[in-house]
C-alpha positions in Angstrom: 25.9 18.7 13.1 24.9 20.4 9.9 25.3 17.1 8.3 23.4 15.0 10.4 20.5 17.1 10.7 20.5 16.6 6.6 20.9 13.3 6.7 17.8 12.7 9.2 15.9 15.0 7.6 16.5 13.0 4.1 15.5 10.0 5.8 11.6 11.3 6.8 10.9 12.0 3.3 9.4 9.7 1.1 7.5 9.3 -2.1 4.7 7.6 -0.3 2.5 8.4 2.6 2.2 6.2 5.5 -1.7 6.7 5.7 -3.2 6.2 9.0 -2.3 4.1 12.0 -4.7 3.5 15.3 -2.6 2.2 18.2 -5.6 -0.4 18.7 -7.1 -0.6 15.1 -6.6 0.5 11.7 -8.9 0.2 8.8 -8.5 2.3 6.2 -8.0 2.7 2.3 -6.2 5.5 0.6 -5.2 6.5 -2.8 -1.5 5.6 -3.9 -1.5 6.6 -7.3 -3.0 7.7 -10.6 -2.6 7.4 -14.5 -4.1 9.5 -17.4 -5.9 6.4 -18.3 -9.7 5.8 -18.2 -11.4 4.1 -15.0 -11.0 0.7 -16.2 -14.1 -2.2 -15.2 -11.6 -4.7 -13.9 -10.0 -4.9 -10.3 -7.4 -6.8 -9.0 -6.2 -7.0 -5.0 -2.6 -8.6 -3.9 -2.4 -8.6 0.0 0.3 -9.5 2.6 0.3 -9.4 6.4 2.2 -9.9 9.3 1.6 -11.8 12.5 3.0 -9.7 15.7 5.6 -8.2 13.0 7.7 -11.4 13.7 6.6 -13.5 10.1 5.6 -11.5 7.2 3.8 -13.6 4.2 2.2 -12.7 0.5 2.7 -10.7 -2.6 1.6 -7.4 -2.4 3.1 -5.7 -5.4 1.2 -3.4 -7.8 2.5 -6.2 -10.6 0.4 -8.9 -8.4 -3.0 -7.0 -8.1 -3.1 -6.1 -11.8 -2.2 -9.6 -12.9 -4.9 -11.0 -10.6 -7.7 -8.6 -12.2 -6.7 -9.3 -15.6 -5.5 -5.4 -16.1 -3.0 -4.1 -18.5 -3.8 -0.8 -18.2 -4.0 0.6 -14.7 -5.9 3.9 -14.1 -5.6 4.2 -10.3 -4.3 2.6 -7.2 -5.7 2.3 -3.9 -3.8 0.5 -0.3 -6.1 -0.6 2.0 -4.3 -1.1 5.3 -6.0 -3.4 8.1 -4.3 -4.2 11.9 -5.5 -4.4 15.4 -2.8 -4.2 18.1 0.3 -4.9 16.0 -0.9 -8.8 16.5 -1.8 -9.0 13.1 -1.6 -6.5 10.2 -2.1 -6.4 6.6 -1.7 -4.2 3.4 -3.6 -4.6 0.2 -3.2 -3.1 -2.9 -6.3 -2.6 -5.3 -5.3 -1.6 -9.0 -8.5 -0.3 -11.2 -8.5 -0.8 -15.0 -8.6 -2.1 -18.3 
Protein backbone atom coordinates (compact mmCIF):
# COMPACT_ATOMS: atom_id res chain seq x y z
CA UNK A 1 0.00 0.00 0.00
CA UNK A 2 2.82 2.06 1.25
CA UNK A 3 4.35 1.53 -2.01
CA UNK A 4 1.81 2.50 -4.22
CA UNK A 5 0.83 5.58 -2.52
CA UNK A 6 4.76 6.57 -3.27
CA UNK A 7 4.58 5.65 -6.49
CA UNK A 8 1.35 7.84 -7.26
CA UNK A 9 2.49 10.47 -5.35
CA UNK A 10 5.99 10.46 -7.51
CA UNK A 11 3.88 10.56 -10.49
CA UNK A 12 2.02 14.24 -9.65
CA UNK A 13 5.21 15.84 -9.38
CA UNK A 14 6.79 17.53 -11.98
CA UNK A 15 9.40 20.13 -12.86
CA UNK A 16 6.82 22.07 -14.78
CA UNK A 17 3.51 23.53 -14.00
CA UNK A 18 0.56 22.82 -16.06
CA UNK A 19 -0.68 26.50 -16.04
CA UNK A 20 -4.28 27.07 -16.46
CA UNK A 21 -7.02 25.11 -18.14
CA UNK A 22 -10.84 26.49 -18.85
CA UNK A 23 -13.07 23.56 -19.62
CA UNK A 24 -14.46 25.94 -22.50
CA UNK A 25 -11.44 28.27 -23.22
CA UNK A 26 -7.98 28.75 -22.36
CA UNK A 27 -5.85 31.71 -23.12
CA UNK A 28 -3.10 32.28 -21.26
CA UNK A 29 0.79 32.84 -21.07
CA UNK A 30 3.07 31.92 -18.18
CA UNK A 31 6.58 32.00 -17.38
CA UNK A 32 8.58 28.62 -17.80
CA UNK A 33 11.94 29.67 -17.17
CA UNK A 34 14.74 32.07 -16.48
CA UNK A 35 18.60 32.62 -17.04
CA UNK A 36 21.13 35.10 -15.37
CA UNK A 37 21.34 36.63 -18.71
CA UNK A 38 20.23 40.14 -19.81
CA UNK A 39 16.64 40.66 -21.44
CA UNK A 40 17.73 40.11 -24.93
CA UNK A 41 15.85 42.43 -28.05
CA UNK A 42 15.14 39.31 -30.12
CA UNK A 43 12.10 36.86 -29.82
CA UNK A 44 11.41 33.78 -31.24
CA UNK A 45 7.94 31.54 -31.04
CA UNK A 46 7.73 27.59 -32.03
CA UNK A 47 4.04 26.44 -31.69
CA UNK A 48 2.24 23.07 -31.99
CA UNK A 49 -1.43 22.07 -31.60
CA UNK A 50 -3.80 19.46 -31.61
CA UNK A 51 -7.14 18.91 -33.30
CA UNK A 52 -9.72 17.12 -30.88
CA UNK A 53 -6.38 15.55 -29.19
CA UNK A 54 -6.61 12.86 -32.10
CA UNK A 55 -3.55 14.56 -34.57
CA UNK A 56 -0.90 16.54 -32.97
CA UNK A 57 1.34 18.72 -35.45
CA UNK A 58 4.59 21.32 -35.07
CA UNK A 59 7.76 21.89 -33.34
CA UNK A 60 7.45 23.42 -30.16
CA UNK A 61 10.80 22.97 -28.54
CA UNK A 62 12.66 25.71 -26.68
CA UNK A 63 15.62 24.74 -29.46
CA UNK A 64 12.85 25.78 -32.30
CA UNK A 65 11.75 29.25 -30.83
CA UNK A 66 15.31 30.40 -30.26
CA UNK A 67 16.43 29.39 -33.67
CA UNK A 68 13.52 31.14 -35.21
CA UNK A 69 14.40 34.56 -33.33
CA UNK A 70 17.92 34.40 -34.17
CA UNK A 71 18.85 33.97 -30.17
CA UNK A 72 21.94 32.33 -28.78
CA UNK A 73 21.55 33.54 -25.56
CA UNK A 74 18.14 33.04 -23.99
CA UNK A 75 17.24 35.21 -20.89
CA UNK A 76 13.59 33.96 -20.30
CA UNK A 77 10.97 31.71 -21.44
CA UNK A 78 7.40 32.13 -21.63
CA UNK A 79 4.32 29.19 -22.93
CA UNK A 80 1.48 30.66 -24.10
CA UNK A 81 -1.28 27.93 -24.10
CA UNK A 82 -4.54 28.54 -26.34
CA UNK A 83 -7.75 25.82 -26.61
CA UNK A 84 -11.46 26.04 -26.74
CA UNK A 85 -13.38 22.84 -25.96
CA UNK A 86 -10.52 20.34 -26.39
CA UNK A 87 -11.54 20.75 -30.36
CA UNK A 88 -8.51 22.47 -30.96
CA UNK A 89 -5.48 23.40 -28.74
CA UNK A 90 -2.12 24.74 -28.97
CA UNK A 91 1.13 25.57 -26.99
CA UNK A 92 3.71 28.09 -27.92
CA UNK A 93 6.83 28.75 -26.59
CA UNK A 94 8.37 32.39 -26.66
CA UNK A 95 12.20 32.47 -25.89
CA UNK A 96 13.59 36.35 -25.12
CA UNK A 97 17.23 37.20 -25.94
CA UNK A 98 20.26 37.94 -27.46
Amino acid sequence: MMVCAAVVALAMTSCETVGMIGAIYTGDTQPVAVTSNVLGKKVGTAKCASVLGIAAYGDAGINAAAKNGGITKISHIDRKTFSVLGIYSSFEYIVYGE
